[in-house]
ROSE-4610 file (N, C-alpha, C; in Angstrom, 1 decimal, always signed):
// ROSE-4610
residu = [X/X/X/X/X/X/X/X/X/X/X/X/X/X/X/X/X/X/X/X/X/X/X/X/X/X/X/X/X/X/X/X/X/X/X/X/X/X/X/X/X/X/X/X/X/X/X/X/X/X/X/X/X/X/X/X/X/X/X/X/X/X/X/X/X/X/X/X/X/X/X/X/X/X/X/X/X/X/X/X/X/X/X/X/X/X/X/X/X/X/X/X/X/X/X/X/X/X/X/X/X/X/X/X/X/X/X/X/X/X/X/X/X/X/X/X/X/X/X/X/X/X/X/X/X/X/X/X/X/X/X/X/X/X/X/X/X/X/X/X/X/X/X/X/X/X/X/X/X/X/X/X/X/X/X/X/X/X/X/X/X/X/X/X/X/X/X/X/X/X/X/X/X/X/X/X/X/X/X/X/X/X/X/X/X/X/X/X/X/X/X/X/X/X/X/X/X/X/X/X/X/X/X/X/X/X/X/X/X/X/X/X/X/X/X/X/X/X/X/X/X/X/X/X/X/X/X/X/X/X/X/X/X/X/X/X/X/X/X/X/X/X/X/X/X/X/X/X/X/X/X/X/X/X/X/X/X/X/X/X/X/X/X/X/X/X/X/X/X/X/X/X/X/X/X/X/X/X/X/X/X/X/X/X/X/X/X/X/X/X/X/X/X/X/X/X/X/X/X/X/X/X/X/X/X/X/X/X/X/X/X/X/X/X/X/X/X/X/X/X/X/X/X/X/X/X/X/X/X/X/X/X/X/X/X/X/X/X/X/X/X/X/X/X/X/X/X/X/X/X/X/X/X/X/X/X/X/X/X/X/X/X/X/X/X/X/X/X/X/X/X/X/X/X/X/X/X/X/X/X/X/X/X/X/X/X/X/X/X/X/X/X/X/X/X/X/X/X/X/X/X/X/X/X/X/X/X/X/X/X/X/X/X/X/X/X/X/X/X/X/X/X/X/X/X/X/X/X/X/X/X/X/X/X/X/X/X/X/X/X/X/X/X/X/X/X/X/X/X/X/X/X/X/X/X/X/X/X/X/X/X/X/X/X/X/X/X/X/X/X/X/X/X/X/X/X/X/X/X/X/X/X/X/X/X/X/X/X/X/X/X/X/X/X/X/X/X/X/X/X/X/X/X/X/X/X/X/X/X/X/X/X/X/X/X/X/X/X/X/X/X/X/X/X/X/X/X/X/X/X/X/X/X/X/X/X/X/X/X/X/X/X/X/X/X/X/X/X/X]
num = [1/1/1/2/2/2/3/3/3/4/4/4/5/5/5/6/6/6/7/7/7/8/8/8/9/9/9/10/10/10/11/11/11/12/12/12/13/13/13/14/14/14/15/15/15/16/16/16/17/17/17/18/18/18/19/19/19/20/20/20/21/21/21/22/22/22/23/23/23/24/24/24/25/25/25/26/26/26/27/27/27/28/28/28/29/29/29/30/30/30/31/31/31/32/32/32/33/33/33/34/34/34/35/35/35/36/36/36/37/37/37/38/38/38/39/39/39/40/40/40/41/41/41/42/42/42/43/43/43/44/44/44/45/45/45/46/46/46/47/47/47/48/48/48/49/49/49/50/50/50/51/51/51/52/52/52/53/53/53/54/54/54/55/55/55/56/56/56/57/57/57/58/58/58/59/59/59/60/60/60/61/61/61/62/62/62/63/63/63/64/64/64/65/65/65/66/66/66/67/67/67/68/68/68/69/69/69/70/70/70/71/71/71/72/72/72/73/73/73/74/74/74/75/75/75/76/76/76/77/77/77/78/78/78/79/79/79/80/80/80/81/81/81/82/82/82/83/83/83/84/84/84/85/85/85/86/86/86/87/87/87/88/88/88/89/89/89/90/90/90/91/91/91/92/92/92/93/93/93/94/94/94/95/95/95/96/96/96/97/97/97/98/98/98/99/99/99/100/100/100/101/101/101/102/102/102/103/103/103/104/104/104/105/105/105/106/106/106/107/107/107/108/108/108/109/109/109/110/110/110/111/111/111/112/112/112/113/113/113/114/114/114/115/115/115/116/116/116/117/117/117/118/118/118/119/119/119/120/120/120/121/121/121/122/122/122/123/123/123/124/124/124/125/125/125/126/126/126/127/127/127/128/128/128/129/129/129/130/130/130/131/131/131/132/132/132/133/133/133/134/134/134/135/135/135/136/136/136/137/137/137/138/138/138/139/139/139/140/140/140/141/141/141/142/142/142/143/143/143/144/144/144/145/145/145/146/146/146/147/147/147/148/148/148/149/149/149/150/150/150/151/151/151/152/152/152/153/153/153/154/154/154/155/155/155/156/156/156/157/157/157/158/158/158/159/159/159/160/160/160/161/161/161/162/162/162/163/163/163/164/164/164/165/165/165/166/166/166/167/167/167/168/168/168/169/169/169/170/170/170/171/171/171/172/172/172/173/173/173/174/174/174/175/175/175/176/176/176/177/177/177/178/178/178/179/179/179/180/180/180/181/181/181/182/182/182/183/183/183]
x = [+14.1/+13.6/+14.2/+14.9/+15.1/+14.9/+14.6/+13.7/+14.1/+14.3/+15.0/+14.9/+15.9/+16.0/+16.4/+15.0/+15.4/+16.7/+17.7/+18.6/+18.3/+18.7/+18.3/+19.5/+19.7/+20.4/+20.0/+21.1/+20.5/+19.6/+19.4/+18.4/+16.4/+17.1/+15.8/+15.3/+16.4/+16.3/+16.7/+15.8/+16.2/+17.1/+18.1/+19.0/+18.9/+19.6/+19.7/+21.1/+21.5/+22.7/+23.0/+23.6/+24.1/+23.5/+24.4/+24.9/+22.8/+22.3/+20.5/+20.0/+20.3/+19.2/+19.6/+21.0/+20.9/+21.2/+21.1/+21.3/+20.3/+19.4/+18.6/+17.4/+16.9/+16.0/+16.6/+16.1/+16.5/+15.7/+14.3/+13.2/+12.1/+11.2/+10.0/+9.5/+9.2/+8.3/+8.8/+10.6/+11.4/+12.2/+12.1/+12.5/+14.3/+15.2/+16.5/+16.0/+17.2/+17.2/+16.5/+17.0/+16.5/+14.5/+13.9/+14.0/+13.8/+14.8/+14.0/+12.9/+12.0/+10.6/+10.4/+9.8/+9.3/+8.0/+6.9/+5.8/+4.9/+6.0/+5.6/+5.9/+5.2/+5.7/+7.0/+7.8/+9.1/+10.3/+11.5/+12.6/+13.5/+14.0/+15.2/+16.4/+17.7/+18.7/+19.7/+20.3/+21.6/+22.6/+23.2/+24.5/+25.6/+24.9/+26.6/+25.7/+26.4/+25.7/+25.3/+23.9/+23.6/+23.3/+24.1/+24.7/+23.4/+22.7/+21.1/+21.9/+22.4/+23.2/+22.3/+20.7/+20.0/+18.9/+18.2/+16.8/+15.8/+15.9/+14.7/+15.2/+14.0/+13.9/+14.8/+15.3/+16.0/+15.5/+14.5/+14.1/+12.4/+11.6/+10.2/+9.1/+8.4/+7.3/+5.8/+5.7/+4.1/+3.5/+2.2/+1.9/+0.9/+0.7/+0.0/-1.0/-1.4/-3.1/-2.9/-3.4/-3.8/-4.4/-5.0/-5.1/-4.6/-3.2/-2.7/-1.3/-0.9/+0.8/+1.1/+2.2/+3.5/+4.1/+4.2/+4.9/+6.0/+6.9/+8.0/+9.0/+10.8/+11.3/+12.7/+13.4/+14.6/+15.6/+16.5/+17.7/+18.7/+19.4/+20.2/+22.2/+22.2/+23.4/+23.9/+24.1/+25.5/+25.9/+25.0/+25.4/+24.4/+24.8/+24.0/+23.5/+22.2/+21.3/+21.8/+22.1/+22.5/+22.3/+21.9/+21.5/+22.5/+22.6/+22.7/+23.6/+22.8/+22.6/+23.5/+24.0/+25.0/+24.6/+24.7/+24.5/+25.5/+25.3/+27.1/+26.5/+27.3/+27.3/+26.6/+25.4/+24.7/+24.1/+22.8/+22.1/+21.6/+21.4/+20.3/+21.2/+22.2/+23.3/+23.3/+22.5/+22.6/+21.7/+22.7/+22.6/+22.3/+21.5/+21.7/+21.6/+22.3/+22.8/+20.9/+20.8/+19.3/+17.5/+17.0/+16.0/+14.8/+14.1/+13.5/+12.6/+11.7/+10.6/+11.4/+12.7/+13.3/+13.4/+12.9/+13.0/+14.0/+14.8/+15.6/+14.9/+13.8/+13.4/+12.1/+11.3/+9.9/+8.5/+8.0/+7.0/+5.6/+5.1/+3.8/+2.6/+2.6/+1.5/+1.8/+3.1/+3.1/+3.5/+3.8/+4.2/+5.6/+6.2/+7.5/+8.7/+9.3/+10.7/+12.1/+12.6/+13.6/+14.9/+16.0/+17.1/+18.7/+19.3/+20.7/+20.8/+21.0/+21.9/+22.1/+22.0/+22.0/+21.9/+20.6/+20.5/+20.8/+21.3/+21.7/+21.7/+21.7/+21.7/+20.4/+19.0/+18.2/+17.7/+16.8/+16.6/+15.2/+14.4/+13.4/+13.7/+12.4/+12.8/+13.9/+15.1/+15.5/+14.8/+13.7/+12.9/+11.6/+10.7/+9.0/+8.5/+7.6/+7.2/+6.1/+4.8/+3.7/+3.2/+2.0/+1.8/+1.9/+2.8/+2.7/+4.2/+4.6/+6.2/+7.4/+8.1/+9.1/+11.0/+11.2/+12.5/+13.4/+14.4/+15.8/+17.2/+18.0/+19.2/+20.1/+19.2/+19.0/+19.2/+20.7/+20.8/+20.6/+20.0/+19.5/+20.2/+20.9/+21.9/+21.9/+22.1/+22.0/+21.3/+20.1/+18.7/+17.9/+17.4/+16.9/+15.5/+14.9/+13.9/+14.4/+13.5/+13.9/+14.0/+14.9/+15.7/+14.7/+13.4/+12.6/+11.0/+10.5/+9.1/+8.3/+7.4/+6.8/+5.5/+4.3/+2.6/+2.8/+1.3/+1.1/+1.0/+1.9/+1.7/+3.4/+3.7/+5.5/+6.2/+7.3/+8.1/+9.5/+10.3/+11.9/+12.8/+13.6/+14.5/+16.3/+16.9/+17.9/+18.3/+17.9/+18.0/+18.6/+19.5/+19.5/+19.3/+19.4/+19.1/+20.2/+20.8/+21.7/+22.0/+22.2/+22.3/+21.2/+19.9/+18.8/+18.7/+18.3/+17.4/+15.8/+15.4/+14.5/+14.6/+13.4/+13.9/+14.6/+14.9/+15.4/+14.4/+13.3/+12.2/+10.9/+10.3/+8.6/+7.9/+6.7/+6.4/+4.9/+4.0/+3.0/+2.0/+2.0/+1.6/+2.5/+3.5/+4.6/+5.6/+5.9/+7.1/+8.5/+9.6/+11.2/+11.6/+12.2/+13.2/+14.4/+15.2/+16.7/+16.8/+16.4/+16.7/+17.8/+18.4/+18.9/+19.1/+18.8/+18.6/+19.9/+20.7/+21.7/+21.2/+22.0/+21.9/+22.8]
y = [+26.3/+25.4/+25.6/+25.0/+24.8/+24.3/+24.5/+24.8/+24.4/+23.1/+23.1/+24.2/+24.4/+24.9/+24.3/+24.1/+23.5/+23.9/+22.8/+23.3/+22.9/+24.4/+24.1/+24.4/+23.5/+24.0/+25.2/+25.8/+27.0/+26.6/+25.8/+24.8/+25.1/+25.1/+24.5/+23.5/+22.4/+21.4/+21.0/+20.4/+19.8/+19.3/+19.6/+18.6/+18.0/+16.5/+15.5/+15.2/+14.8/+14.7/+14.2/+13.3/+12.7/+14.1/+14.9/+16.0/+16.3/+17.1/+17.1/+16.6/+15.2/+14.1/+13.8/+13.9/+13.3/+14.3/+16.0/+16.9/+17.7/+18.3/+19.1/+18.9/+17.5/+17.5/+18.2/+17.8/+18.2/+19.3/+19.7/+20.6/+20.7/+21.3/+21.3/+20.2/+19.9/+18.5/+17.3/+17.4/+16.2/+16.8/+15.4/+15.6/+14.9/+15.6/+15.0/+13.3/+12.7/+10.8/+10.8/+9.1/+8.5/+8.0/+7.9/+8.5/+9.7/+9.4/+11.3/+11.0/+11.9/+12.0/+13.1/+12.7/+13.6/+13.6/+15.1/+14.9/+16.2/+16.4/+17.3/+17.3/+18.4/+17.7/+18.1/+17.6/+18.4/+17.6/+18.3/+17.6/+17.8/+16.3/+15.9/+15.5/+15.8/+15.1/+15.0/+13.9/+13.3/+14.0/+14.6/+15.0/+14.4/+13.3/+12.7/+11.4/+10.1/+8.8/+8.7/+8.3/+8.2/+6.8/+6.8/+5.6/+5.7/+5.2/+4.8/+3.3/+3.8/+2.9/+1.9/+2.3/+1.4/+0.7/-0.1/-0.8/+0.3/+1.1/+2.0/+2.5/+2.5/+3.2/+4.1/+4.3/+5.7/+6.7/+6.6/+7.8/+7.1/+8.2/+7.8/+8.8/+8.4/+9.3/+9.2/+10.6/+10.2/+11.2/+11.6/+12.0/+10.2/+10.0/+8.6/+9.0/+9.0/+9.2/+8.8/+7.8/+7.4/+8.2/+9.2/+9.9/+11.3/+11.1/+12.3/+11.7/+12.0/+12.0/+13.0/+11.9/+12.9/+13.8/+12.9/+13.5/+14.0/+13.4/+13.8/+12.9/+13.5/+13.2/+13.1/+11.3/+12.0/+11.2/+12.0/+12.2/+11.1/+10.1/+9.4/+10.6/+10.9/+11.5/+10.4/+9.5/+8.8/+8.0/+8.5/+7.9/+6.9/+6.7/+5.0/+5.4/+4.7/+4.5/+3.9/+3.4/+2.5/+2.1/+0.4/+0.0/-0.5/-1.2/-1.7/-3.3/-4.2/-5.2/-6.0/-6.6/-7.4/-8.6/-8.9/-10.8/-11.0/-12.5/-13.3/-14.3/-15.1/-15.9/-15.4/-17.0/-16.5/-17.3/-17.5/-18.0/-18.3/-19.9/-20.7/-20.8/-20.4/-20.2/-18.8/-17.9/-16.5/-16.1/-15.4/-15.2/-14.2/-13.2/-11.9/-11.8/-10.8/-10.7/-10.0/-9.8/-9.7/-9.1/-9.1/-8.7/-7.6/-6.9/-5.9/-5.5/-4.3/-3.7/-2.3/-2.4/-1.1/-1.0/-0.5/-0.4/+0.5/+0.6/+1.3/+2.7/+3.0/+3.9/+3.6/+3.9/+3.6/+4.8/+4.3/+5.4/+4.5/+4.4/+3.7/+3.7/+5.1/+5.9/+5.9/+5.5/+5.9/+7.2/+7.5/+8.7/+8.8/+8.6/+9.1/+8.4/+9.7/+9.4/+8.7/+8.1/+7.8/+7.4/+7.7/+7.5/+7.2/+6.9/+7.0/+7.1/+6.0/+5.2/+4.2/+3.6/+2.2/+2.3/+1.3/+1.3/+0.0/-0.4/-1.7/-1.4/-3.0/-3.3/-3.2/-3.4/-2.8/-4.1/-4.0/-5.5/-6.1/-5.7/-5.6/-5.4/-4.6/-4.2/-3.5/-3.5/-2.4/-0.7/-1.2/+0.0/-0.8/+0.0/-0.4/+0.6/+0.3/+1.8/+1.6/+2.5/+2.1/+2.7/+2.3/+2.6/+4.3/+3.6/+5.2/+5.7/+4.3/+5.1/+5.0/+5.7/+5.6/+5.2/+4.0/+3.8/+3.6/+4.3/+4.1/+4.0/+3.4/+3.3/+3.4/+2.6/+2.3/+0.3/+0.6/-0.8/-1.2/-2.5/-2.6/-3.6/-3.5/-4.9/-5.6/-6.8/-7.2/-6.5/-6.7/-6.4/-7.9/-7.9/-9.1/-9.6/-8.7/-8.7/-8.9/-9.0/-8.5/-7.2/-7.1/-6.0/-4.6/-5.0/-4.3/-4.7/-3.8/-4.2/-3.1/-3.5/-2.3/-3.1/-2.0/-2.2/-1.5/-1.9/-1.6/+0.2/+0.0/+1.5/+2.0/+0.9/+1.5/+0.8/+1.8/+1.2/+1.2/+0.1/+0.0/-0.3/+0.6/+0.4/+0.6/-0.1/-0.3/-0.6/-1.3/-1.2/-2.7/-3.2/-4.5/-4.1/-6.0/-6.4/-7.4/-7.4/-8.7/-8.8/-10.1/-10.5/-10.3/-10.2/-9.6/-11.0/-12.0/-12.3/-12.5/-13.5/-13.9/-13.2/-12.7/-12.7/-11.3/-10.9/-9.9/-8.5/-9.1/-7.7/-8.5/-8.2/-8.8/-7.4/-8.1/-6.6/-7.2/-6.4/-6.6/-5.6/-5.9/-5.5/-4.1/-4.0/-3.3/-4.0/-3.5/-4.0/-3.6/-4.4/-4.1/-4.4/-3.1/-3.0/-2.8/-4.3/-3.4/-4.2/-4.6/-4.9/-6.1/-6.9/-7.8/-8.4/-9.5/-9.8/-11.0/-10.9/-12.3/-12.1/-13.7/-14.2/-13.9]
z = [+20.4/+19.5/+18.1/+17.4/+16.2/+15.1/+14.2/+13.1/+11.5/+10.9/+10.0/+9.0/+8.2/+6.9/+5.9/+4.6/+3.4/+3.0/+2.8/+2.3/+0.4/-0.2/-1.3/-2.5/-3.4/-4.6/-5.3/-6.0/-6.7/-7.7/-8.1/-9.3/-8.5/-7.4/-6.4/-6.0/-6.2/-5.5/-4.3/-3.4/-2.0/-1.5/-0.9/-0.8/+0.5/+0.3/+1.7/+1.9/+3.3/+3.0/+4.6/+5.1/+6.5/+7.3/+7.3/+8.2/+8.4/+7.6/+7.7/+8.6/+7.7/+7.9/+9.7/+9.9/+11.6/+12.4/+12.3/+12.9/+12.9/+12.0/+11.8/+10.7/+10.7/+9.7/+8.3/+7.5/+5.7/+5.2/+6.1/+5.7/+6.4/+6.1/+7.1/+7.0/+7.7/+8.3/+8.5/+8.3/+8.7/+9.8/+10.9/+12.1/+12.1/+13.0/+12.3/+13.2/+12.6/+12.4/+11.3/+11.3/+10.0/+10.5/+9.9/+8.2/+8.2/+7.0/+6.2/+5.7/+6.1/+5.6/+4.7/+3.7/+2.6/+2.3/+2.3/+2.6/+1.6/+0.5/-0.6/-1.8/-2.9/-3.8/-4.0/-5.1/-5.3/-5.8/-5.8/-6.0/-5.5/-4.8/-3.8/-4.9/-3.9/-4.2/-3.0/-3.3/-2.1/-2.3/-2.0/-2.1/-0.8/-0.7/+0.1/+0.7/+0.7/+1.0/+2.5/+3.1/+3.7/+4.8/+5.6/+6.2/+8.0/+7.6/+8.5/+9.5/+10.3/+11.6/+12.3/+12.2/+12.9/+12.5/+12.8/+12.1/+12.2/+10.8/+11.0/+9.4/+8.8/+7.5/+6.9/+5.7/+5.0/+5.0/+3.8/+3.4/+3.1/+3.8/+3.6/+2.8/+1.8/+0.9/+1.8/+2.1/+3.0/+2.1/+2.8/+4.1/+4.1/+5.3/+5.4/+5.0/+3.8/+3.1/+1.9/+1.8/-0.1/-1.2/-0.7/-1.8/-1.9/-1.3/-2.0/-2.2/-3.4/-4.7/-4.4/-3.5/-3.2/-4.6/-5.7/-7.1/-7.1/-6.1/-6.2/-6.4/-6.9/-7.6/-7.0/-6.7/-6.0/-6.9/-7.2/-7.8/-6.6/-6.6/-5.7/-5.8/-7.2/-7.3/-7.4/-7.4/-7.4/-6.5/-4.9/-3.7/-3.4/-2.2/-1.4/-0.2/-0.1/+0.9/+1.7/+2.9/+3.4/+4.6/+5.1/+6.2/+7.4/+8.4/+8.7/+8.6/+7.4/+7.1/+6.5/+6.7/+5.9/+5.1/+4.1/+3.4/+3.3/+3.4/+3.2/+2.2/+1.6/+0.8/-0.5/-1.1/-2.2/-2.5/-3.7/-4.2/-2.8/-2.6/-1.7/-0.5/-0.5/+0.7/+1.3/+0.9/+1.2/+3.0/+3.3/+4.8/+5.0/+5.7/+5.7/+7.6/+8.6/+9.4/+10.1/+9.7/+10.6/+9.3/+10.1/+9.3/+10.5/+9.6/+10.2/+9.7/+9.9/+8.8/+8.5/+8.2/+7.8/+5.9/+5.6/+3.8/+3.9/+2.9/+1.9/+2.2/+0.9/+0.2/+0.3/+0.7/+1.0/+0.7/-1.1/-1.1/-1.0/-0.4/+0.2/-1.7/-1.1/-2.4/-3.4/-3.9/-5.1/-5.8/-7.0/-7.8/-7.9/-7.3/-6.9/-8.7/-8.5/-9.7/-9.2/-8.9/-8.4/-9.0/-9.1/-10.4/-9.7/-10.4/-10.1/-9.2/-8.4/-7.0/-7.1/-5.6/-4.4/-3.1/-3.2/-2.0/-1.4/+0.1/+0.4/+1.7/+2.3/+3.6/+4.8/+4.3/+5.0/+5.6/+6.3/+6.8/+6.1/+5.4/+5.0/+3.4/+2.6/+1.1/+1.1/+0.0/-0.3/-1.4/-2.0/-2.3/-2.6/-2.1/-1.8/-2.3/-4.4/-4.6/-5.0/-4.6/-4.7/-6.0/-6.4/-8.3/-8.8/-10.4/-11.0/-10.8/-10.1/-10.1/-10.7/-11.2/-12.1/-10.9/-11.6/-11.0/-12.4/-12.6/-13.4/-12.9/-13.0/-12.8/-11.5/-10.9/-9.4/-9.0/-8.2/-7.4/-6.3/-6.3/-4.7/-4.1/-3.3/-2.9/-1.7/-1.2/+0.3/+1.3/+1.0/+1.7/+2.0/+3.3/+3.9/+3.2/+2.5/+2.0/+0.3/-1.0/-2.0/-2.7/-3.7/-3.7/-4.2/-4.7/-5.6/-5.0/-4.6/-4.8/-4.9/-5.8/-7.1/-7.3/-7.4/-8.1/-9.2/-9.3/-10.8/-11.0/-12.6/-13.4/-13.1/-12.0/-12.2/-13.1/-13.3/-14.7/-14.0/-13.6/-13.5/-14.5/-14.7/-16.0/-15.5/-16.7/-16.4/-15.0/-14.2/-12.4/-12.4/-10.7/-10.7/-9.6/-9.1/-7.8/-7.6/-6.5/-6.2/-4.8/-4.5/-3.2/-1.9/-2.6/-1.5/-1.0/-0.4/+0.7/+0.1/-1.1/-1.9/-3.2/-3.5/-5.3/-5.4/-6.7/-6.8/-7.1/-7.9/-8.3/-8.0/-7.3/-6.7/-7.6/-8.6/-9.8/-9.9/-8.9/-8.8/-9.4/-11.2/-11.9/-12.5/-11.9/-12.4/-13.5/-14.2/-15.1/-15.1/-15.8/-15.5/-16.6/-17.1/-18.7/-18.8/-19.3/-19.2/-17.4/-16.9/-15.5/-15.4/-14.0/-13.5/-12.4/-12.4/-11.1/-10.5/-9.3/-9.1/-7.8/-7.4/-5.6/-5.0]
């Protein structure tokens, strides 16, 4: 039986990364495939783009209980989430090649920090973040669903959306500064 090990930066941050996420889970309580599940508090980062081949989630914030914050924080690095999914075209012509209940980035509960990436191609949301959560400088692109969907007490800044598959930021009771949205 084998047993992941957090792989961790000398900082003490978590790292994720293809090789983890589809060989050995990324840490305790993530099983390898997608999604990576994250189910503590803490702070993640990507260190290499993560290419999710089938209709099934990226990366997921649990544990399935509403009253407990995650409060954790993931750093994108620079790299991309990535689905499946393709769009073609645009505006009211926009096609996307299938659809699914696969999100991007999916924190149910809420709390979560999330910054500098992209995510795209999922068949569903590209990021789904429940209240209290902070999103910055994060793209969400040709996702079958829209690119952003956020409750209240989260703040999205500087972020766009383009080419999703309906609107670009659905902000239910959340707000967006600095944001952009195209078809």
């Amino acid at each position: 039986l084998s047993i992941a090990a957090a792989a961790s930066a000398s900082d003490g941050i978590l790292e994720i990364n293809q090789t983890c996420a589809t060989a050995t889970g990324c840490f305790p309580g993530d099983t390898p495939g997608f999604p990576v599940t994250i189910t503590k508090r803490g702070s993640y980062r990507l260190t290499s783009n993560l290419d999710v081949s089938t209709t099934v989630s990226g990366i997921v914030f649990g544990p399935d209980d509403p009253n407990v914050d995650p409060g954790a924080t993931l750093d994108l690095g620079g790299f991309t989430v990535g689905g499946p999914v393709t769009c073609t075209g645009g505006g009211s012509g926009l096609v996307c090649s299938a659809s699914s209940g696969a999100i991007g980035i999916f924190a149910v509960y809420g709390g979560l920090d999330l910054r500098n990436g992209r995510v795209m191609g999922f068949g569903s949301y590209g990021i789904y973040m429940g209240s209290r959560s902070r999103v910055s400088d994060v793209s969400s692109e040709g996702n079958a669903d829209p690119g952003f969907f956020a409750f209240s007490g989260t703040v999205i800044r500087n972020s766009t959306a383009s080419r999703n598959d309906g609107v670009g930021f659905v902000l239910d009771g959340a707000s967006a500064e600095g944001c952009s949205a195209t078809g």
